[in-house]
C-alpha positions as CSV (number, residue, x, y, z in Angstrom):
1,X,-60.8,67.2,-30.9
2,X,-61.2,64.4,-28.0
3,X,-57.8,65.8,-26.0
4,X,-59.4,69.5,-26.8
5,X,-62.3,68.3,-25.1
6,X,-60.9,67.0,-22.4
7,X,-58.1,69.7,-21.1
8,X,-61.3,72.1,-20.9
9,X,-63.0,69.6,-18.6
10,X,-59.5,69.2,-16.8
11,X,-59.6,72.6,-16.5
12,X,-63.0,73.5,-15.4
13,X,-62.2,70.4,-12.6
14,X,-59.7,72.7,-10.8
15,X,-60.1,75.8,-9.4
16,X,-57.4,78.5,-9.3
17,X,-56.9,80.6,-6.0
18,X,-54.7,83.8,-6.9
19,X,-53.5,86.1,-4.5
20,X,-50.9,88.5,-2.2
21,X,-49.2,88.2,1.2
22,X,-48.3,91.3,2.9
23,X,-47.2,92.2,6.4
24,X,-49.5,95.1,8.6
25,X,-47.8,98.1,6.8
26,X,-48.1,96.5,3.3
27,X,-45.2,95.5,2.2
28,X,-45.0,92.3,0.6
29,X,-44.3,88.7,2.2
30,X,-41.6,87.4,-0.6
31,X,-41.1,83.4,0.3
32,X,-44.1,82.7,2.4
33,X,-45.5,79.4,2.3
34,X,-48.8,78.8,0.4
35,X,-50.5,75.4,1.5
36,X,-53.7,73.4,1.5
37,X,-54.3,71.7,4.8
38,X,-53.7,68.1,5.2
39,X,-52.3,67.8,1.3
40,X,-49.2,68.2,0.1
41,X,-49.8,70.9,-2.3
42,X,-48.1,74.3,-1.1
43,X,-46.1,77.4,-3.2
44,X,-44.1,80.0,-1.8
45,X,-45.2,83.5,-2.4
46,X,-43.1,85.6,-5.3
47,X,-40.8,88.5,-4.6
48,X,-44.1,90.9,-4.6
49,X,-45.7,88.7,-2.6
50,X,-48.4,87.1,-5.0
51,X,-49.1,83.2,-5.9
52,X,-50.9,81.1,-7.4
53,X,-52.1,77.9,-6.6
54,X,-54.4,75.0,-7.6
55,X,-57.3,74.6,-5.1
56,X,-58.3,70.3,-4.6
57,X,-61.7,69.5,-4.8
58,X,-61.4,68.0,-1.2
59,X,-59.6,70.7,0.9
60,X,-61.4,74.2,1.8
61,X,-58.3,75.8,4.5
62,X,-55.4,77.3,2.9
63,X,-53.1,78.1,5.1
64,X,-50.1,80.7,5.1
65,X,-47.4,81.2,7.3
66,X,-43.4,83.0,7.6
67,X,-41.3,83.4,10.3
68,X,-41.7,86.1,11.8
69,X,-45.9,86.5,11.9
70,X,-48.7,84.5,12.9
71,X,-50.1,81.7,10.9
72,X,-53.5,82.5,9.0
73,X,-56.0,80.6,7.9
74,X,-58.5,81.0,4.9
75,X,-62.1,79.2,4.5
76,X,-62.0,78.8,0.5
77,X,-65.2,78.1,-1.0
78,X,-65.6,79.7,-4.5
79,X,-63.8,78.9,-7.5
80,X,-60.9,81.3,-9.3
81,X,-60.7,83.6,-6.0
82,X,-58.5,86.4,-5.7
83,X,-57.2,86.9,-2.0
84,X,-56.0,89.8,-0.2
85,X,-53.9,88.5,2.6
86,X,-52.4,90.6,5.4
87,X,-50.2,88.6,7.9
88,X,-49.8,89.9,11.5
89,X,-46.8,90.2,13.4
90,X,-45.7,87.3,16.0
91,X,-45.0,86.9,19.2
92,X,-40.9,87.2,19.8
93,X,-39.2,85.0,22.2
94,X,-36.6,86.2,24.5
C-alpha cells in the first residue's frame, strides 16, 4: 500500500508533454529532436511525428529542431499538454 502510495505521488510530481512535429504542408517530422533546455532530457519524434516526454519541474523551454528547418521554441507552463508543432523551413546555404 506504502509503494502504491508513493508511485501516484511520483506520478502526480511529473508532468507529461505529448505532442506532433510537422513541416508547413503537414507532413510529419520523423526523427526530430525533442529537448528541455539546459537538461539533458531529449526524445526524437516517431515515424508520424509524435513524442512524448517528461517535463522537469525546473525547465519551462522545450525546444525542437531537424535539419533542414528552423529551431522552435515552446514556453511550457501547464501540466499534461498536448502540442501542435509546425516547423518552418531553413535557410539553405550555397
Amino acid at each position: 500500500m506504502i509503494l502504491g502510495l508513493f508511485s501516484l505521488l511520483a506520478t502526480g510530481m511529473y508532468a507529461q508533454v505529448r505532442g506532433t512535429v510537422k513541416d508547413s504542408t503537414g507532413e510529419p517530422v520523423p526523427g526530430a529532436n525533442v529537448f528541455w533546455m539546459n537538461t539533458g532530457q531529449g526524445v526524437t519524434t516517431k515515424e508520424d511525428g509524435s513524442f512524448s516526454i517528461v517535463k522537469p519541474s525546473k525547465s519551462h523551454m522545450l525546444i525542437i529542431s531537424f535539419i533542414g528547418f528552423q529551431n522552435d521554441t515552446i514556453h511550457v507552463s501547464s501540466k499534461n499538454q498536448q502540442l501542435d508543432i509546425v516547423l518552418r523551413d531553413g535557410v539553405e546555404l550555397n
